[in-house]
N, C-alpha and C positions, 0 to 999 in steps of 0.2 A: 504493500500500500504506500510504500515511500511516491508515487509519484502523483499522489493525491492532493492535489492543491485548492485549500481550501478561499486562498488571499490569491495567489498568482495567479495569470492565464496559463493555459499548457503554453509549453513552448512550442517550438515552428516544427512539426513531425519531418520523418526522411521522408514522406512525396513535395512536401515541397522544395528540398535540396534538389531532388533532382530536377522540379520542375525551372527553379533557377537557374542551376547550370548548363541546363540547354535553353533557355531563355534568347531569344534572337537570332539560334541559329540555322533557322530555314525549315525545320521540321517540326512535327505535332505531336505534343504530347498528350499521352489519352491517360489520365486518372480516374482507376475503376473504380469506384464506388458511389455511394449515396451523394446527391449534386450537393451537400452542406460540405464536404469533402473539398470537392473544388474551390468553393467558396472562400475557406476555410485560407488556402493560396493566395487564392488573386487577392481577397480584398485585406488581407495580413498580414502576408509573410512575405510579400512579396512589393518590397518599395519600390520597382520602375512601372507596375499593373497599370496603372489607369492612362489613357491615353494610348495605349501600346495595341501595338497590329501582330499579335502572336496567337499561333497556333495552339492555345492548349484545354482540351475539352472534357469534359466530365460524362463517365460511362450511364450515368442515373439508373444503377445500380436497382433495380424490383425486389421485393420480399420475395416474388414467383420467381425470379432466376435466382437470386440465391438459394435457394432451396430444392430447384430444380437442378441446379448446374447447369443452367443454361448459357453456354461461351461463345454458340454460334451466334447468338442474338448479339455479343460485344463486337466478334468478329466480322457482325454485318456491318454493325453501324460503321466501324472502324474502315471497310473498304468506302464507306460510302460516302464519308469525309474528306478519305484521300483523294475520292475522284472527284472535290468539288477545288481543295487548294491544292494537292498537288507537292506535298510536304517534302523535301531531301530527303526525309528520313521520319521514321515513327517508332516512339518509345511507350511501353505500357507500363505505369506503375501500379501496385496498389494501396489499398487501406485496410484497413479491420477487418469487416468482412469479406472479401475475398483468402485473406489469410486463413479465417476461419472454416473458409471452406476447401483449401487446399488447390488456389487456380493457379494454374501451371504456367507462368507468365512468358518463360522463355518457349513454352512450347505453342503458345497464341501469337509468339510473336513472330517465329519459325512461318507459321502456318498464312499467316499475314504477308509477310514479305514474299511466300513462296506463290502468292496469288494476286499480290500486287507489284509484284517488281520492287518497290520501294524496300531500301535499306533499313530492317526493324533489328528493334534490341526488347526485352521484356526485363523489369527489375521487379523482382519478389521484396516491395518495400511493405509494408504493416500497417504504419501510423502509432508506433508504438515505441519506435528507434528516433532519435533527434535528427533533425535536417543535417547536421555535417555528415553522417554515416547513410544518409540517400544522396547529398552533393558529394562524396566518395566516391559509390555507385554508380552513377550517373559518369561521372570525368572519366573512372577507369574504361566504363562500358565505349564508351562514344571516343576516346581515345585508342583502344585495341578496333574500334568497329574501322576509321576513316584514319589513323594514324599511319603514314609512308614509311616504308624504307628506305631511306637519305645518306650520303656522308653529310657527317657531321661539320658544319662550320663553326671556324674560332670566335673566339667574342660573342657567341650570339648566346641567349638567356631567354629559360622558359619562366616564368612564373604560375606555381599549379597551387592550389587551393584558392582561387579568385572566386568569392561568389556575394553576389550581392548581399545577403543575410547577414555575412561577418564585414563585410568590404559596404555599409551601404551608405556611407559618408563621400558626396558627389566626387570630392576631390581626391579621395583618397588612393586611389589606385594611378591616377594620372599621376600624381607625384613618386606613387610605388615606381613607375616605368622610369622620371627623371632622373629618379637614384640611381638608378640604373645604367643607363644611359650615362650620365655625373659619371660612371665610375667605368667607362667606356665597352660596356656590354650592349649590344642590341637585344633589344627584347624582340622574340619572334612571335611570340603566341602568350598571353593569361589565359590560364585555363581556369575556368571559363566566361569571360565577363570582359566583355570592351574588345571581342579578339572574332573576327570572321571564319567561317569553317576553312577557308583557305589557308588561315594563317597556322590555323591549330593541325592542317594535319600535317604542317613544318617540325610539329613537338618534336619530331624523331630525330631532326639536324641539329636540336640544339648543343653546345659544350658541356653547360649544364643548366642545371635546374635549383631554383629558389622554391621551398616550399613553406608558403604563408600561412598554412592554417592546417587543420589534423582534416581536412578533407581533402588535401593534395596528396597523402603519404602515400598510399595505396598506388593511384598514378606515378610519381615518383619511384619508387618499388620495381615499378614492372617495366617502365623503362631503364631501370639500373640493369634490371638483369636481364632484360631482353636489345640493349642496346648500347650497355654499359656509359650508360651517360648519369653519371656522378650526380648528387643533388645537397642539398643546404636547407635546413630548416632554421630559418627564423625570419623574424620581420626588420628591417632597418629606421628601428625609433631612438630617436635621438641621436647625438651628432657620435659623440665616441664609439657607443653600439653599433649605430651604420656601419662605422669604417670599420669595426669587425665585423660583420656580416663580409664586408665585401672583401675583406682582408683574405674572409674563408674561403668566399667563393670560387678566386682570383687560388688558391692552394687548389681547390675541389678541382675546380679543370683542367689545371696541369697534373696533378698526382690519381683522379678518378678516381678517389679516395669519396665517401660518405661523411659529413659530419653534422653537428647540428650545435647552434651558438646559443641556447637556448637553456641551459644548465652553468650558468656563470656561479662559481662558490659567493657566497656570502656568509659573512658572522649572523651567527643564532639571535633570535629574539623572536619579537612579536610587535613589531612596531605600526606596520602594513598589513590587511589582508586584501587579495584582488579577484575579485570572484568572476570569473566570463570562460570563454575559449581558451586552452590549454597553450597555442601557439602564440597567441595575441596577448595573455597577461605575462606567460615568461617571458616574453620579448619587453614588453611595460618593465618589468621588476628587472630586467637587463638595464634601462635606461638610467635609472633611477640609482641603481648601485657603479654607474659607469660613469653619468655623467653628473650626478648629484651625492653621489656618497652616501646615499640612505639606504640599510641595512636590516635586517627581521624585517625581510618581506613574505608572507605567504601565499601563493597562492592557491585558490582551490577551485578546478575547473567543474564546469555544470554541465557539459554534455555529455557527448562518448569519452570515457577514459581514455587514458593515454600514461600507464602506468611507467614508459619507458621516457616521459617527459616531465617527470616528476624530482625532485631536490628532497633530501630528510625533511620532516613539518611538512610537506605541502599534504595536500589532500585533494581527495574527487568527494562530489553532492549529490546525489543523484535525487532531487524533487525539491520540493518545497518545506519539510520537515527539518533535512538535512543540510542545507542552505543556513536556514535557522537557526541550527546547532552548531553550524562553525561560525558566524557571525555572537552568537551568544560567547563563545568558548575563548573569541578576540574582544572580551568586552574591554573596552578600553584604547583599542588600537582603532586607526583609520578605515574604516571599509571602505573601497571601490567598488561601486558596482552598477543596475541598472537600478534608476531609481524606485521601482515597483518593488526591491528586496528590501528599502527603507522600513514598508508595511511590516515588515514581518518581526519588528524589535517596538512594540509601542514604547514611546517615549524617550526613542534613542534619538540623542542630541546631533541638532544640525553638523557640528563642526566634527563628528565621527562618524560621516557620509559623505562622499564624493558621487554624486551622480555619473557614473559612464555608462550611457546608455546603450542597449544592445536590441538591435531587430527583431532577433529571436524568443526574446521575452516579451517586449514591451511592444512590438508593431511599429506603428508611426507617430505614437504618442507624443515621445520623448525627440522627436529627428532633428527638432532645427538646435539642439543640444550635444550630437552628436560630438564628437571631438577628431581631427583629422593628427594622427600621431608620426606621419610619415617625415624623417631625416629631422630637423630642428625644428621643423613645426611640433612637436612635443614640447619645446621649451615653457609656453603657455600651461600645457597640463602637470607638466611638472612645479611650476612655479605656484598652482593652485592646489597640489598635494602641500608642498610648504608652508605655504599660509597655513591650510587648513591645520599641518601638524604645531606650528608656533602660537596659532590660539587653541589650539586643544591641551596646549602645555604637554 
């Protein structure tokens, strides 16, 4: 019952990962289940939705097919969509019920492709796993489906874990590439977000690979071993951090070595706790000990674990209970977090909260508060962790 949230919204399930990470790239994503399902995406988890001209449609899932096994009825509709746009490509995820009923995703999607010509993939998603572990799914799938085999060119930089959910601060990925670029690497492809299927299916040439978030790893992974192209996990926040980030990267592709900058030592305490994404706070608490000398930082990630990205003291939350008991257990230290976790400490004092808000809990509540942490533009958020800790005494 840990992910019973009596104060929180759920957070952003894996269909909407994946429905993000193929977001704009020519093809249609079909989400089987119940249309509050869909819903549930477009108008929450998903910050570029409104306005946007993309293919992604909702199965409207019957109690009669559920209970029937009714597939051909998905698989009709599904042809009969394709022959209206015409999609590069079609992905099926699902939700609850279909999981409950055992629908064979990859093999509707086999059957799909083999009667429409169109290039399909099927992810066996639940609605029960968080969005980074469907934006996982989703990158790797659609990366092995259109991904070339290339030589590799020098200097050039993929960026993989890009997705709007963790990345949905307008600016923040454009600056990701200028760091980039600043430190004379061409970026070929982000996968997947701001980047054309043309560019992405270059991922295979690149030197190497930056991985931004725990939904790149997987990707990452399977281009090491299938193409031996070297990768780098962490984010470039802050000025000293950056230039380790790039200092690695700049090793990673001459040596084809693996490494991740994201485990810097730090002395004990409990001065800090940063509660978000596993790749995106230990990159924060790199900043903070590199370019600000502040020390007992913890963090403690709230989606899919990531027990191999973890420091002594950190910890993983898994709900809204557990959230609340590492935030109670730091009484006294700074939390970082989205503002909706404030709810969960009645009468915990302003100046032992930093608002950083995050898509996947909060929506678009909190957006025009967002914070862009990319190279020295962290200077600002660090300077308001400071404050807050000088009047907190």
């Amino acid at each position: 019952m840990n992910r019973l949230n009596k104060i929180l919204p759920p957070f952003a399930p894996d269909y909407s990962g994946v429905c993000s990470v193929l977001y704009g790239l020519g093809g249609m994503t079909v989400i089987h289940g119940p249309e509050g399902c869909t819903g549930n995406y477009t108008g929450y988890d998903e910050p570029r939705w409104f306005g946007a001209d993309v293919e992604t449609v909702g199965s409207g899932l019957r109690e009669i097919d559920a209970i029937l096994g009714n597939e051909e009825r998905l698989i009709s509709q599904i042809k009969e969509a394709a022959k209206r746009s015409k999609p590069a490509f079609i992905c099926i995820t699902g939700t609850p019920i279909p999981m409950m009923t055992g629908t064979d995703f990859k093999g509707i999607a086999a059957e799909v492709e083999y009667e429409t010509g169109i290039p399909s993939f099927g992810i066996s998603t639940t609605g029960f796993a968080y969005y980074d572990a469907g934006a996982s799914a989703a990158m790797l799938a659609y990366t092995k489906k259109f991904g070339k085999i290339q030589t590799q060119k020098e200097n050039t930089i993929g960026i993989l874990g890009v997705n709007a959910i963790d990345f949905s601060h307008r600016e923040m990925l454009y600056d990701l590439k200028r760091e980039c670029e600043k430190r004379g690497f061409s970026v070929t492809a982000s996968l997947c977000m701001d980047a054309s299927p043309e560019q992405i299916r270059e991922i295979c040439s690149v030197s190497v690979n930056l991985v931004v978030s725990g939904s790149g790893l997987q990707t990452a992974q399977y281009l090491y071993e299938k193409f031996e192209i070297p990768y780098v996990t962490g984010i470039p926040i802050g000025k000293t951090a950056s230039d380790l980030v790039f200092e690695t990267v700049k090793r990673s592709a001459f040596d084809h070595v693996c490494r991740n900058v994201i485990l810097q030592p730090q002395a004990a305490g409990g001065r800090i706790l940063i509660l978000g994404e596993r790749v995106m706070a230990n990159s924060i608490r790199n900043c903070l000990i590199a370019d600000h000398g502040i020390s007992g930082i913890q963090v403690c990630s709230i989606f899919t674990p990531h027990p191999e990205w973890m420091l002594p003291g950190d910890v993983h939350a898994d709900g809204e209970k557990e959230i609340a008991e590492a935030m109670r257990e730091k009484n006294g230290a700074l939390v970082i977090g989205d503002p909706l976790f404030h709810r969960l400490i009645p009468g915990m004092q302003e100046d032992t909260f930093l608002d950083f808000p995050i898509q996947a809990v909060s929506s678009k509540v909190y957006r025009d508060g967002q914070w862009n942490l990319i190279g020295e533009r962290a200077e600002l958020f660090a300077q308001e962790i400071e404050r807050k800790m000088r009047r907190k005494g």
